[in-house]
C-alpha positions as CSV (number, residue, x, y, z in Angstrom):
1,X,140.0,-11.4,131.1
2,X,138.0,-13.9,132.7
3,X,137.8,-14.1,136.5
4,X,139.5,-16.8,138.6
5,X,136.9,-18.9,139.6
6,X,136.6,-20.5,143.2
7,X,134.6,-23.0,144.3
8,X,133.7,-23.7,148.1
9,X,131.6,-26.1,149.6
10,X,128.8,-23.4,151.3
11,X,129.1,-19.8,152.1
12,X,130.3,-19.9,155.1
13,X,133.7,-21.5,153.9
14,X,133.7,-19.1,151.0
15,X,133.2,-16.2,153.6
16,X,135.8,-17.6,155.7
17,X,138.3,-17.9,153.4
18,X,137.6,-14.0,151.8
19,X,137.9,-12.9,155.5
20,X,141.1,-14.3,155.8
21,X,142.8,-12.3,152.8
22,X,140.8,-9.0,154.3
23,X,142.2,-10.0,157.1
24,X,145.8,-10.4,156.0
25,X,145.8,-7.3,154.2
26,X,144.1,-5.2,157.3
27,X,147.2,-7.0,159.0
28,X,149.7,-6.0,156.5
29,X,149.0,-2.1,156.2
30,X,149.0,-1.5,159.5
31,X,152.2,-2.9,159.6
32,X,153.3,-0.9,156.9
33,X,151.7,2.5,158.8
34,X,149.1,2.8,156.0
35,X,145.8,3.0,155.5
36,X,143.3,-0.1,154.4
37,X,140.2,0.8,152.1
38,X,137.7,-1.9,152.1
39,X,134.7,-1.5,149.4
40,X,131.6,-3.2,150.8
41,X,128.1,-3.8,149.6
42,X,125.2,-4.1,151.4
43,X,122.6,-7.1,151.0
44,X,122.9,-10.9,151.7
45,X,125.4,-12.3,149.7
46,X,128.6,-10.6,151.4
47,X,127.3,-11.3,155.3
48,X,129.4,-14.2,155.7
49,X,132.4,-12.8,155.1
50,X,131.4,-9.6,157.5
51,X,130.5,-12.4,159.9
52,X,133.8,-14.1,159.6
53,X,136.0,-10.9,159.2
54,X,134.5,-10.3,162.6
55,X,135.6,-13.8,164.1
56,X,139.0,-13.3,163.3
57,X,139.5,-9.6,164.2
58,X,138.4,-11.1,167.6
59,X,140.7,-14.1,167.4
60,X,143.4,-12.3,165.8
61,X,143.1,-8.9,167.9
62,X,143.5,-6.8,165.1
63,X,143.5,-3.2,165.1
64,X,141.6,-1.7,162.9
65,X,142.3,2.1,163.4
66,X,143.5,2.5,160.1
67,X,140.7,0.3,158.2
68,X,138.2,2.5,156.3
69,X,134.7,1.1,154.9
70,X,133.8,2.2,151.5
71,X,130.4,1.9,151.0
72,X,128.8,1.7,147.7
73,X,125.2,2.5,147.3
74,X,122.3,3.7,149.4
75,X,119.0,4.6,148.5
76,X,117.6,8.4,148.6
77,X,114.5,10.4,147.8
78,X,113.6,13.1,146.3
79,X,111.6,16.5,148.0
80,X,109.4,18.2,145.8
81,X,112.2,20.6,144.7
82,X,113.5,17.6,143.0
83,X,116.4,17.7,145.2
84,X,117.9,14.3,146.7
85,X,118.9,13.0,150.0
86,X,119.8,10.1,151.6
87,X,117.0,8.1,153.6
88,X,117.0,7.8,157.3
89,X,119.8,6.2,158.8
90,X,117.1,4.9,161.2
91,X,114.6,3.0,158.4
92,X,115.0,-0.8,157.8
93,X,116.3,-0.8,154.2
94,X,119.4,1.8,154.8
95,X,122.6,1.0,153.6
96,X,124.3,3.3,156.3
97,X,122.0,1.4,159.1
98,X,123.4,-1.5,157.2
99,X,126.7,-1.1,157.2
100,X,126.7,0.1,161.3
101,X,125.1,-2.8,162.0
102,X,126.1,-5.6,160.0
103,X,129.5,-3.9,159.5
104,X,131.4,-1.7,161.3
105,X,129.4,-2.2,164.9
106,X,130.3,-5.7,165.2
107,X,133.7,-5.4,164.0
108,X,134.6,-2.3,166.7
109,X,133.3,-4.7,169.5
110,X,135.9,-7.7,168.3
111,X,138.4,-5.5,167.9
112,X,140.4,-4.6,171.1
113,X,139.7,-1.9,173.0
114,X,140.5,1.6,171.8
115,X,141.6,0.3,168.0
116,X,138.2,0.0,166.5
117,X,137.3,1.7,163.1
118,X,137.1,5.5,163.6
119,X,134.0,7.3,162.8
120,X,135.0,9.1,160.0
121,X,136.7,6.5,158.2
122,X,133.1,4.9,157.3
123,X,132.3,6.3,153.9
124,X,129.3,7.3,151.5
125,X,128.7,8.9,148.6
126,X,127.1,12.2,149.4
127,X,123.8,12.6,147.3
128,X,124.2,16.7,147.5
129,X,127.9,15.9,145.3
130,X,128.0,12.4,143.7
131,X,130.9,13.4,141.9
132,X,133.3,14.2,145.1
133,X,133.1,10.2,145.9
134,X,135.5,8.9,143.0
135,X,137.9,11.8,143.8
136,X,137.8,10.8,147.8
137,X,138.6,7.4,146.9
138,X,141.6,8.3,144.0
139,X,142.9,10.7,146.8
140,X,143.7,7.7,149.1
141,X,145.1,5.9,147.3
142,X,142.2,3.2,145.9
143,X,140.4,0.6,146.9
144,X,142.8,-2.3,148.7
145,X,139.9,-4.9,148.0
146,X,136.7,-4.2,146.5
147,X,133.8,-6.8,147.6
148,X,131.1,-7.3,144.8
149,X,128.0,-9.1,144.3
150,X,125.8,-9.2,141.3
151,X,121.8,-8.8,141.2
152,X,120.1,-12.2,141.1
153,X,117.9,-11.6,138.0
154,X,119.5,-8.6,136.0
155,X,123.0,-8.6,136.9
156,X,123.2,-5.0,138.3
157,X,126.5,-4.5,140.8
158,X,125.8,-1.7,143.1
159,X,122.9,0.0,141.8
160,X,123.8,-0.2,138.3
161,X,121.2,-1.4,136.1
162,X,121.4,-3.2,132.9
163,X,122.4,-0.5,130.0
164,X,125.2,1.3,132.3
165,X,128.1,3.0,130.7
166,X,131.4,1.5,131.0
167,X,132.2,5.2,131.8
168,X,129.7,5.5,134.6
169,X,131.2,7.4,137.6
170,X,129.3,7.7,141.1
171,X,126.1,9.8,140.8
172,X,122.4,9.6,141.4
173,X,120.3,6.2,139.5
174,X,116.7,5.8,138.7
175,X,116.3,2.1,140.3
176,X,115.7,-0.5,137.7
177,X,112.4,-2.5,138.5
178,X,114.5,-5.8,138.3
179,X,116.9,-3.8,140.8
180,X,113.6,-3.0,143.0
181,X,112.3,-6.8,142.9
182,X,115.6,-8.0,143.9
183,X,115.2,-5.8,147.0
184,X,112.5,-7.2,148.3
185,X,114.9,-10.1,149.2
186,X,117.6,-8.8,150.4
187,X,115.2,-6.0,152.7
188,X,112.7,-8.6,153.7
189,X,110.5,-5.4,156.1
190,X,109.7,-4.3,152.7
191,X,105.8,-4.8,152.5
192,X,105.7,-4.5,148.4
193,X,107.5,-3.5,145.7
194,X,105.6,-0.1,146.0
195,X,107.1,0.7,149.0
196,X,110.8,0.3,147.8
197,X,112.6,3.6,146.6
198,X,112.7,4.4,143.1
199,X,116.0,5.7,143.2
200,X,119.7,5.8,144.4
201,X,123.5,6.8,144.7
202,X,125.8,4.5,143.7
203,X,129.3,4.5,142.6
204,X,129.8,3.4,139.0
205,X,131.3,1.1,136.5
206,X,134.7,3.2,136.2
207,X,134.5,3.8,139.7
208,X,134.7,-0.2,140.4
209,X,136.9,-1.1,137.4
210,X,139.6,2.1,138.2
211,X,139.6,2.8,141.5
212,X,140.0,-1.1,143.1
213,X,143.6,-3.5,143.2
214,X,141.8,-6.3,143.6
215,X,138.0,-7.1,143.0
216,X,136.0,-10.6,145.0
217,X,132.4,-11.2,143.7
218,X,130.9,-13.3,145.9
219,X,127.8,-15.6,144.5
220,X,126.8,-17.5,147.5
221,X,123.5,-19.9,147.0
222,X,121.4,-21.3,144.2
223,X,119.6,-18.1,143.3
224,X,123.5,-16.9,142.0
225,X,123.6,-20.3,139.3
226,X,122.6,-17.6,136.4
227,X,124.7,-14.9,137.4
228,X,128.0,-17.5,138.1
229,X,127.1,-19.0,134.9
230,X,127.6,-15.4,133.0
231,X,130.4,-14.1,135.0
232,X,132.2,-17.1,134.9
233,X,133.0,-17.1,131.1
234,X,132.9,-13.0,130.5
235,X,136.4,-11.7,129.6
236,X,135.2,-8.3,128.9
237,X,132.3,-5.8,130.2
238,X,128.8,-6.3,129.1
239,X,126.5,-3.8,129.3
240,X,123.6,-6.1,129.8
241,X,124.7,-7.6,132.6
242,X,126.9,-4.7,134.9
243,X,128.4,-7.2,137.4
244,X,130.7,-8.1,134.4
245,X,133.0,-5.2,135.0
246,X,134.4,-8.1,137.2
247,X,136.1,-8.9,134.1
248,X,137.8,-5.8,133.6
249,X,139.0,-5.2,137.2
250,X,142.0,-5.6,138.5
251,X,143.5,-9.2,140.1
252,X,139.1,-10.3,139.5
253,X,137.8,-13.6,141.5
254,X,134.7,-15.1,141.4
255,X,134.1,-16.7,144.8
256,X,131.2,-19.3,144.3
257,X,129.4,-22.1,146.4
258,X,128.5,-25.5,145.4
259,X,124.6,-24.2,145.5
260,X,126.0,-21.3,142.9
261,X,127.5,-23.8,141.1
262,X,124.0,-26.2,140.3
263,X,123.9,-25.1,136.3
264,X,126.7,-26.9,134.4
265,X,128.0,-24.3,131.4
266,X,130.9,-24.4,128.9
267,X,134.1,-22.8,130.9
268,X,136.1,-22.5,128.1
């Protein structure tokens, strides 16, 4: 089905406003003495609403012992046994440094002392088992809300290239150079596209689409007018452009910007 499409005046009201349903449903599990499973992307287009989750776990002082970050991608490399790893924690384009320091860091130092989010409930996909990921998830229960964003020139969501299998389950991904190019924005240290990885783990289509009770792509600024403009009026996966599996998610939102928004196309 096609997404429910929202349009905000600049990303910082669109973050504000995703933050505040995060923020509700953090609220309302602990409440309820239950886990919260966030699923987060790296990258720019979701830091707003990290930025403004943070504001109002400060203004709010929530707790957020029972909040758990799903991350999911990183990059990894490959030794010359052909056997893969994650990359330093410690180098500039790591999705774990990432998420500690855009994520989880800033949110355990607004949150009130003693009920910040426990080290082990800051998850990623182990490159030595790919396959464990998707049962980790199922095990707890699913994905409360699953935070997307879709590649500016080729669609991919996560590290999902154009081509992926609607079957696709978390495992290891030969980087698409589209992917790759992308990168160079979102990891601006990145010298040339030479120096970024040619692969990575990533959860996968299924993973997104079966896992998650409610999915939020966010399409913040003018470089996300083609992608709003073909996730806007998909009611169904498409292969060539993975984000899509928005469509076939549960409770699906496309949370856009005016910027997004500069491309007029047939809604209907």
């Amino acid at each position: 089905m096609k997404p429910e499409l929202v349009v905000f005046s600049d990303a910082r009201e669109l973050g504000r406003a995703l933050a505040g349903e995060i923020a509700d449903g953090i609220e309302s599990a602990g409440a309820d003495g239950r886990r919260y499973l966030l699923g987060c992307p790296g990258g720019r287009s979701p830091r707003t609403t990290y930025e403004a989750l943070v504001e109002l776990v400060a203004e709010r002082n929530i707790t957020l012992s029972h909040l758990t970050i799903v991350m999911m991608d990183d990059y990894v490399v490959q030794d010359d046994d052909g056997v893969f790893a994650a990359v330093s924690p410690d180098a500039h384009f790591s999705v774990a440094r990432f998420a500690h320091d855009v994520i989880v860091n800033p949110l355990n130092a607004a949150a009130p002392s003693g009920g910040g989010i426990h080290p082990d409930n800051v998850w990623f996909p182990n490159p030595a088992s790919p396959e464990v990921y998707d049962q980790q998830i199922s095990d707890s229960g699913g994905i409360d809300l699953f935070i997307l964003a879709s590649g500016d020139s080729d669609g991919h969501v996560a590290f999902n290239p154009p081509g992926t299998s609607a079957d696709s389950r978390t495992r290891i991904i030969d980087l698409a150079d589209t992917t790759r190019s992308d990168n160079l924005g979102t990891f601006p240290d990145f010298a040339s596209l030479a120096d970024v990885p040619h692969h990575g783990i990533s959860v996968g289509i299924a993973t997104i689409r079966e896992l998650s009770r409610r999915v939020v792509l966010v399409a913040p600024g003018s470089a996300k007018a083609m992608a709003v403009k073909r996730l806007a009026v998909a009611s169904t996966y498409e292969s060539d452009w993975p984000a899509t599996v928005l469509s076939d998610c549960s409770r699906p939102s496309l949370y856009a910007d005016a910027s997004a928004m500069k491309e007029q196309f047939d809604s209907e």
